[in-house]
N, C-alpha and C positions, 0 to 999 in steps of 0.2 A: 969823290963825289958822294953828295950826300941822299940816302934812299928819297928823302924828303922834296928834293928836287923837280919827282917823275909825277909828282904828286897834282890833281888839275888844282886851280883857285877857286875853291867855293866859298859861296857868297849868297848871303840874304837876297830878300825882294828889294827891301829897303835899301840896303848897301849897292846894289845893282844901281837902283833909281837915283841914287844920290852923284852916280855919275854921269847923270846925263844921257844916256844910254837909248833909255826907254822909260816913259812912267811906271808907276806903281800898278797902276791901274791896268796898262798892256801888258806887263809881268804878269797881272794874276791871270788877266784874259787867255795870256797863253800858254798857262798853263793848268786851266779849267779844258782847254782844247788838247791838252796834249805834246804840245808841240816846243817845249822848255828845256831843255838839255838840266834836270835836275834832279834831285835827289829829295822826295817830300817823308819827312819825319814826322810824324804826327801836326803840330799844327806851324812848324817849322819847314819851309823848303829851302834847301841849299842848291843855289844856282851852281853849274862848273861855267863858270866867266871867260873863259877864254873858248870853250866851244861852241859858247850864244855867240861872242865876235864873230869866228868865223861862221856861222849862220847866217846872222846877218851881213856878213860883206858878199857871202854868195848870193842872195835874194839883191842885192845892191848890184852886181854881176849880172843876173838875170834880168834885170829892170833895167840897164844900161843901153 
């Protein structure tokens, strides 16, 4: 097994928004707010993609 494996998906705004997901636009929003599971590098944030899914499928959950 490879180290590389345990590793999350991190991912752009842009690469985020390209799937459909979420706009561009409510990425930045929420993460002007705080509330992004990411990692901001200077004028770079690196989303981790698989723990905005489950964020969002909780809030999906909640609203059910």
């Amino acid at each position: 097994m490879s180290k590389c494996e345990n590793l999350p998906k991190m991912m752009t705004i842009r690469e985020v928004a390209r799937t459909g997901l979420l706009s561009e636009y409510a990425l930045r929003q929420l993460h002007k707010q705080g509330k992004l599971p990411c990692i901001a590098l200077k004028n770079k944030v690196l989303i981790n993609f698989d723990a905005l899914v489950a964020q969002l499928q909780q809030l999906k959950g909640v609203n059910s």
